[in-house]
VOGU-3710 file (C-alpha; in Angstrom, 3 decimals, decimal comma):
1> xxxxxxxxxx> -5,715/54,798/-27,907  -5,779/57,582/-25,089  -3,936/60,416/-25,012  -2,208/59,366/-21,696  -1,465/55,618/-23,333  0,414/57,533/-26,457  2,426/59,312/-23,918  3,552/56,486/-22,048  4,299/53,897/-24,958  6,227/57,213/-26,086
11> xxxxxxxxxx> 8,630/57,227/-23,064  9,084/53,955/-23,689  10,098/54,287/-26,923  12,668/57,084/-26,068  14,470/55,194/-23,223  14,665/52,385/-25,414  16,466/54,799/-28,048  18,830/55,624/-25,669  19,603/52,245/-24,581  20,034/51,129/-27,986
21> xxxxxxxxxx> 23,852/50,968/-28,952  24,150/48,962/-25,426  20,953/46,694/-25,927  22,588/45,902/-29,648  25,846/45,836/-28,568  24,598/42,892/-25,912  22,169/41,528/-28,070  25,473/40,979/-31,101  27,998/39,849/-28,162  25,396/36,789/-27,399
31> xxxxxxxxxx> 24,637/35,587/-30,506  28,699/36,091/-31,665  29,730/32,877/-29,681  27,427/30,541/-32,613  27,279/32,611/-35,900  26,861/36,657/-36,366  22,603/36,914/-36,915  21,240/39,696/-39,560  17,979/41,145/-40,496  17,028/42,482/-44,050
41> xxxxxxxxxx> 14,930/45,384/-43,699  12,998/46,014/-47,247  12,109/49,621/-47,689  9,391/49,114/-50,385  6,867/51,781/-52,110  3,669/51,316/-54,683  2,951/53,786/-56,865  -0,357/54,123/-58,428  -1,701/55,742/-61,504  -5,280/56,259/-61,164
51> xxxxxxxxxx> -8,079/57,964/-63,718  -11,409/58,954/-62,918  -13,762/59,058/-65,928  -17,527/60,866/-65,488  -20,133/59,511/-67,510  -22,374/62,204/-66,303  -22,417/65,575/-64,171  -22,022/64,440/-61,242  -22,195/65,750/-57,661  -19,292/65,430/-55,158
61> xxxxxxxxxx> -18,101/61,846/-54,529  -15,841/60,010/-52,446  -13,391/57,168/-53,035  -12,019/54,664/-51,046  -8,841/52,905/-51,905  -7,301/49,883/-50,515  -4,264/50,883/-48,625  -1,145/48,432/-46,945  -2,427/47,356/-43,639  -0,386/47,032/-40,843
71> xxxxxxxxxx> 0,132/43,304/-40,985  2,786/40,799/-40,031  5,909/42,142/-41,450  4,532/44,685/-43,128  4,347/47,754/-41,561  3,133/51,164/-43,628  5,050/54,624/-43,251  3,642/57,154/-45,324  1,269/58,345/-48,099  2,470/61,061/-50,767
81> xxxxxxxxxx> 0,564/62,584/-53,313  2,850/63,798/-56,363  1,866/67,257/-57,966  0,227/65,974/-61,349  -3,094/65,044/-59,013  -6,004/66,995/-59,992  -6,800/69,754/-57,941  -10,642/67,867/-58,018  -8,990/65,828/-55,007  -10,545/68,313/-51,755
91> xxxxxxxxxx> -9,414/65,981/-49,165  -8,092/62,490/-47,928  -7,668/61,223/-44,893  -7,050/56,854/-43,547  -9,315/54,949/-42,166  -9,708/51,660/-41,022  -12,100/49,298/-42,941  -15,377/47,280/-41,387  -12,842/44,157/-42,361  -9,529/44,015/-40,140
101> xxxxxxxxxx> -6,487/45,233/-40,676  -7,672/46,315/-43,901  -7,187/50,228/-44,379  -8,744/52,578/-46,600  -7,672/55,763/-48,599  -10,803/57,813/-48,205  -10,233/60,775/-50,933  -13,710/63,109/-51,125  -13,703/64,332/-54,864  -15,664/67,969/-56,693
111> xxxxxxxxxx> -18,171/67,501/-58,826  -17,274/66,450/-62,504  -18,695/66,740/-65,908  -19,749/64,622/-68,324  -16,874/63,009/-69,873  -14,176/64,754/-67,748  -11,123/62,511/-66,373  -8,904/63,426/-63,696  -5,791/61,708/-62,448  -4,645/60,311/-58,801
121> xxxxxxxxxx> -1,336/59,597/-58,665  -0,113/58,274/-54,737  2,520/56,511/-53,821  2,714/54,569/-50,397  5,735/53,414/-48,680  6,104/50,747/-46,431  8,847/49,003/-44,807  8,999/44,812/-44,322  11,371/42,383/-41,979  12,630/39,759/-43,555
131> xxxxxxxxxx> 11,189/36,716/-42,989  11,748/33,301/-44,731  9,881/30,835/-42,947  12,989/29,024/-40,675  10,897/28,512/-37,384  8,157/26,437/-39,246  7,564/22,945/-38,393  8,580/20,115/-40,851  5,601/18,571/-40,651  2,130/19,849/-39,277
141> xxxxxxxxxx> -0,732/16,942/-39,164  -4,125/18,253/-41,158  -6,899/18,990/-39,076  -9,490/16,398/-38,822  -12,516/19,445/-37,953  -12,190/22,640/-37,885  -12,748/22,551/-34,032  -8,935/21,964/-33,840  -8,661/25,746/-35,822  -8,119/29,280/-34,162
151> xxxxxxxxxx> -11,766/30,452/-34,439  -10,591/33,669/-35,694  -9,711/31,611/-39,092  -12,515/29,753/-39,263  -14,357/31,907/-41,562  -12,006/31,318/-43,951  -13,172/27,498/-45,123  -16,526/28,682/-46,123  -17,782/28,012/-49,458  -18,192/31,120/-51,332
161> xxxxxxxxxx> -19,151/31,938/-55,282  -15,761/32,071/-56,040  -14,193/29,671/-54,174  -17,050/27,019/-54,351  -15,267/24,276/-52,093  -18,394/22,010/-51,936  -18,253/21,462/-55,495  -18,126/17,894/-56,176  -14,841/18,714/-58,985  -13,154/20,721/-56,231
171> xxxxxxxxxx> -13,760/18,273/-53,241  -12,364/15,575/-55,813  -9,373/17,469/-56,655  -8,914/18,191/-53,222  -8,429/14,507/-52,418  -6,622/13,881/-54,909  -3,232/16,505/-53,801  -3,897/15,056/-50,195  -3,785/11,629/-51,086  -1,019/9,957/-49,165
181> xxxxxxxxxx> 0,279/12,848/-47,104  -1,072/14,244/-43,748  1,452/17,068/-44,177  -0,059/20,420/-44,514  3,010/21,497/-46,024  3,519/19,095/-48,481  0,071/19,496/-49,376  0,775/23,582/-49,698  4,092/22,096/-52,322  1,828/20,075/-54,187
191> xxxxxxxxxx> -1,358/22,197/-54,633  1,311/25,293/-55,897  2,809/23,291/-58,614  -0,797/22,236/-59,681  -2,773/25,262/-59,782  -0,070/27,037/-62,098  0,834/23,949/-64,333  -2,753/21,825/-64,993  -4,409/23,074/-68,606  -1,389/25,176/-69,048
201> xxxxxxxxxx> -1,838/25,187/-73,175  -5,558/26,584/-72,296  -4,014/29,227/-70,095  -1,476/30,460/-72,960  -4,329/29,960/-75,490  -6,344/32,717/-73,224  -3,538/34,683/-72,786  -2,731/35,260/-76,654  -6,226/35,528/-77,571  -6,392/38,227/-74,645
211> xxxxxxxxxx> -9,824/36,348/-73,385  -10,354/35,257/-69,824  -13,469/34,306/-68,358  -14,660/33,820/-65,313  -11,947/33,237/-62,405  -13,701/31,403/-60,076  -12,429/28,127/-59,005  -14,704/25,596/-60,737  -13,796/27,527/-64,057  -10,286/27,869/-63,723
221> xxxxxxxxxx> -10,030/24,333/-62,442  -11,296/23,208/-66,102  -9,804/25,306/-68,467  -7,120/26,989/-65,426  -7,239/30,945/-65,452  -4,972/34,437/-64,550  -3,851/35,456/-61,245  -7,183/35,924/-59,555  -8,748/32,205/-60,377  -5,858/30,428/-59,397
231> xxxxxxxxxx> -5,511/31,970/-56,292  -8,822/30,781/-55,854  -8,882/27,672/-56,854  -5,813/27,286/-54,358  -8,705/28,695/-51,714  -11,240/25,942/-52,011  -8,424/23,140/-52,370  -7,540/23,931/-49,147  -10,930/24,895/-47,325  -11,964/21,567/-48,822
241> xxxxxxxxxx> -9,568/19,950/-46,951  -9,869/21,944/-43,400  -7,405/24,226/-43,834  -8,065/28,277/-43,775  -7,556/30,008/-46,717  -7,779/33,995/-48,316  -7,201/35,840/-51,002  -4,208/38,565/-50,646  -4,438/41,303/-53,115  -1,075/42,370/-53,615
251> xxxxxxxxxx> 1,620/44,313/-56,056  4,754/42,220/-56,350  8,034/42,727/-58,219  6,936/42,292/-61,476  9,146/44,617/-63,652  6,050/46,133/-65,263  2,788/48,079/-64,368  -0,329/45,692/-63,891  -3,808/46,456/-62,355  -3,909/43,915/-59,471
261> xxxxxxxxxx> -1,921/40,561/-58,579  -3,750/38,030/-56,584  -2,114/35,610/-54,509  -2,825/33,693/-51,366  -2,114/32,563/-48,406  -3,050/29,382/-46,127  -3,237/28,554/-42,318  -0,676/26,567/-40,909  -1,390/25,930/-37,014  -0,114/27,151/-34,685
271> xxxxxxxxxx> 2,411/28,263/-36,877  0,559/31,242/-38,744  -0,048/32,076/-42,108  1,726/31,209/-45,254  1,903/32,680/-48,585  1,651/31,008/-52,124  2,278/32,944/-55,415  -0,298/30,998/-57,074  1,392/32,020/-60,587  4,963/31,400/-59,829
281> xxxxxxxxxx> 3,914/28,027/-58,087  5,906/29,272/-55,478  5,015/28,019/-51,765  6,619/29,790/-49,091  6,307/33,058/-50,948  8,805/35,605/-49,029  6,438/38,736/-47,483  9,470/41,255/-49,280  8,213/40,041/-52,348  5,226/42,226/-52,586
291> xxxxxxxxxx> 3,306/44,679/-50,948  -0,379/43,386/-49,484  -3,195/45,827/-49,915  -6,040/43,741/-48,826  -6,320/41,135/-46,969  -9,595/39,176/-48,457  -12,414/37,964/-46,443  -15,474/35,936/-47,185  -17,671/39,192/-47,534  -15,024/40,298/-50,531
301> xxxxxxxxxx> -15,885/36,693/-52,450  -19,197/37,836/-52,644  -18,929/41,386/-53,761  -16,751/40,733/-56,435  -16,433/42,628/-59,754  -15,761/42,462/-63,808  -12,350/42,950/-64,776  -11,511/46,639/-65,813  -9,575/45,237/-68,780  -11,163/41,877/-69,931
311> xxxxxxxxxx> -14,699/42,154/-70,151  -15,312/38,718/-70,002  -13,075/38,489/-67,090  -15,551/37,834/-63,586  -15,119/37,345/-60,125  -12,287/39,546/-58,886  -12,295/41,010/-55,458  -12,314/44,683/-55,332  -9,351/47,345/-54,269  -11,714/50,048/-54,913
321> xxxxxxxxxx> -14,772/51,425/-54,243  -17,021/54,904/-55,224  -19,721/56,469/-53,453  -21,851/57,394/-57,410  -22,521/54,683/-60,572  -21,702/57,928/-62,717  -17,282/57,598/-62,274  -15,819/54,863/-63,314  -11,911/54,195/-63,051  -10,045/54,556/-66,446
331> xxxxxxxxxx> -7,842/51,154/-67,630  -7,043/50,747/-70,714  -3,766/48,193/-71,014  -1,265/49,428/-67,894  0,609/51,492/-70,475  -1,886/54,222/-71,015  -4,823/54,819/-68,405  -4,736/53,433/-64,709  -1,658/51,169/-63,881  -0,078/50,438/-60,721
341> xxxxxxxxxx> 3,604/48,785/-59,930  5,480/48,101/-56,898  9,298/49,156/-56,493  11,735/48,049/-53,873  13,560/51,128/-52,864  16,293/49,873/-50,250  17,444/47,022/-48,431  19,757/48,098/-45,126  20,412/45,254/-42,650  21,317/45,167/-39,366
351> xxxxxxxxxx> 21,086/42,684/-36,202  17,560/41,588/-35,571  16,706/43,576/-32,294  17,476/46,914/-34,398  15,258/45,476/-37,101  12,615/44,569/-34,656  12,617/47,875/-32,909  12,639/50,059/-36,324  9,108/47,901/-37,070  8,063/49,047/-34,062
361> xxxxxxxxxx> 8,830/52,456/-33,805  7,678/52,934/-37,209  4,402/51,043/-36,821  3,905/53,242/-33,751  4,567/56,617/-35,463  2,297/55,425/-38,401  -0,724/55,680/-35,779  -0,224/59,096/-35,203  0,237/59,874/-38,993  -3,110/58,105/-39,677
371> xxxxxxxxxx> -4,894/59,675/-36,958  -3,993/63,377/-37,955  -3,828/63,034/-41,384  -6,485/65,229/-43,378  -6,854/67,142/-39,788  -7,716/70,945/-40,342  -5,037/72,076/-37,709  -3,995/75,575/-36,874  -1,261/78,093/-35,578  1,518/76,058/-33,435
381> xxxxxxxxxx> -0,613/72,616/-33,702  -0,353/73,008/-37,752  3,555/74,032/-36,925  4,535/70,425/-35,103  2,310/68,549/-37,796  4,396/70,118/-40,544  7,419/68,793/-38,568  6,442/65,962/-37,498  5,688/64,688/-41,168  8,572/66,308/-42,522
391> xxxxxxxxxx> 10,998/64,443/-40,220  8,987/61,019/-41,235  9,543/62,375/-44,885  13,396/62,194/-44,410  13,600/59,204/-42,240  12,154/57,108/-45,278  13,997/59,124/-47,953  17,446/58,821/-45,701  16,640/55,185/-45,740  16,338/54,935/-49,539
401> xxxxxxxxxx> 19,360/56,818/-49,733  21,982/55,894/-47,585  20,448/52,617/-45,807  21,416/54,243/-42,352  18,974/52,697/-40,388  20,274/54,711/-37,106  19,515/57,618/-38,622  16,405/56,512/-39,680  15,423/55,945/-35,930  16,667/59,187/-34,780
411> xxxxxxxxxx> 14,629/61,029/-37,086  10,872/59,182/-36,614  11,759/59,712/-32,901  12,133/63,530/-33,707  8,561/62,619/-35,895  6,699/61,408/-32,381  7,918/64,273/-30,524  6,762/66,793/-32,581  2,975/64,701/-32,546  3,433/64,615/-28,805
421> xxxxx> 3,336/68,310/-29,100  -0,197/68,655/-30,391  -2,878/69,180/-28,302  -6,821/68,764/-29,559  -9,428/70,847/-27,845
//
């Protein structure tokens, strides 16, 4: 985005500040004469716990992290490092990954020696609209070819080595949920209640014997599996019966520090996508529910890795990635070692045009934040970066606070002003 295009959407953004108490005031007075309309805005934040261990000297390295895209209702505000991070970390900066709207931490590390563990510890905040699924149809017909399908989800029914959809097993099973219905929906009902409940005893049994195995769909749909195979198992059900499907990686509110949840979500056309909690059996999974840091695509399926935890444990997509074969990440059971938990921080509601315009003000200011962040600035150009993040800093902290969602405007206005101010050679 040009220079000249930030400046304009940024005028934009101020008159519509100013014309906000009339713009809600007219938006409240039509909606009063049927029923008074509210939006729950979720101010939600991850926190992660990460440890680096060096099997050898190394040289330096760099890490990428998944990070929360920018994606439906999700909308990111700001990364913060706490102090316990080892001074090892030189640098980090955002970046976008080769697989849309994914983002990436990029952190460049120093050199470590053999044996030596150092500690990341982030948090990232992000803030989500409600949304509950009221303007989907009751009933949306399957596809009979995936001609009738967006080709921008089309990718998404491929058969992959973890979700193997031209297996004969899955293609059976797959006929066997849609059997009588022509209801996506009611196919997206009964495939959740399956994938958590079939083989349950063999799930428990793997559970107290603290042995998975592999969690791709073939093998979880014989003996069912954790988190990761039954979200892909729900996968090839549905590509096997024309409908898109993906992997989310996500942290939900779980009230205890985990690795990685997998979940999933479906394609409902024209509609959009729809979540599952493939654990919870839960269709219609409410975006507040969790935070998404990847959004999985074919290329993931086949890059997969062991689990971190269970060595037996195969076929889960990846949040993280280094640049040397000498680090390794450091889990040992989410008490001690790596962990990561999500926490929701605030809920403030107000009518939905303030709700819609907080997104987008925020999602805007975000692009400046990634853009500069990690930028070697200097003299008055350091000065309005300082501000700038400093007045994003108390927007989100006046939000988890005091819920004053005004306030919260006024002050990531005051945040783009001060990045208006900064001028690259």
């Amino acid at each position: 985005m040009s220079r000249s295009t930030h400046k304009h959407i940024w005028c934009i953004l101020t008159i519509t500040l100013l014309l906000l108490p009339v713009l809600t005031s007219l938006t409240q007075t039509a909606t009063s004469a049927n029923s008074t309309q509210t939006t729950d805005l979720h101010l939600l934040r991850v926190e992660h716990y990460l440890y680096l261990e060096a099997t050898e000297n190394t040289q330096p390295f760099t890490l990428h992290f998944s990070f929360p895209p920018d994606y439906a209702h999700q909308t990111p505000i700001y990364l913060e490092f706490f102090n316990d991070t080892s001074p090892k970390l030189l640098h980090h900066h955002l970046e976008p990954d080769t697989l849309a709207p994914n983002l990436l931490l990029t952190c460049n590390i120093a050199a470590l020696q053999k044996n030596e563990q150092i500690l990341l510890h982030f948090t990232c905040w992000v803030i989500i609209n409600t949304h509950n699924y009221e303007h989907i149809p009751n009933n949306v017909p399957l596809p009979h070819s995936k001609d009738e399908l967006p080709e921008n989800t089309q990718k998404w029914l491929q058969s992959t080595p973890v979700t193997q959809t031209n297996n004969p097993l899955i293609k059976h099973k797959a006929r066997q949920l849609q059997r009588f219905t022509n209801n996506i929906l009611t196919l997206g009902d009964r495939t959740a209640w399956f994938i958590k409940n079939h083989r349950y005893a063999l799930f428990l049994l793997q559970l107290n014997l603290n042995i998975f195995f592999s969690q791709d769909a073939v093998t979880t749909l014989l003996i069912n599996g954790d988190n990761v195979g039954r979200a892909h198992l729900a996968s090839a059900i549905f590509r096997a019966n024309i409908i898109p499907a993906r992997i989310l990686l996500t942290l939900g509110d779980q009230p205890f520090w985990t690795q990685m949840h997998y979940i999933m979500e479906y394609y409902v056309p024209p509609y959009g996508w729809v979540i599952i909690d493939t654990t919870r059996a839960h269709n219609f999974h409410e975006p507040h529910r969790q935070i998404i840091l990847r959004i999985c695509h074919p290329e993931d399926e086949y890059d997969t890795k062991t689990d971190y935890i269970f060595p037996l444990m195969k076929g889960e997509e990846r949040w993280l990635w280094l640049t040397t074969t000498k680090v390794h990440p450091y889990y040992n059971d989410c008490d001690t070692g790596s962990k990561s938990r999500m926490f929701s921080e605030a809920i403030t509601t107000s009518d939905p045009f303030t709700a819609d315009y907080t997104q987008f003000l925020t999602r805007f200011t975000f692009t400046y934040y990634q853009q500069y962040l990690g930028f070697n600035f200097t003299g008055t150009n350091q000065q309005h970066y300082n501000n700038a993040t400093s007045y994003q800093y108390n927007a989100l902290h006046t939000l988890q606070t005091t819920q004053n969602i005004h306030t919260y405007i006024i002050q990531l206005n005051n945040a783009l002003y001060e990045y208006q101010q900064i001028h690259l050679p």
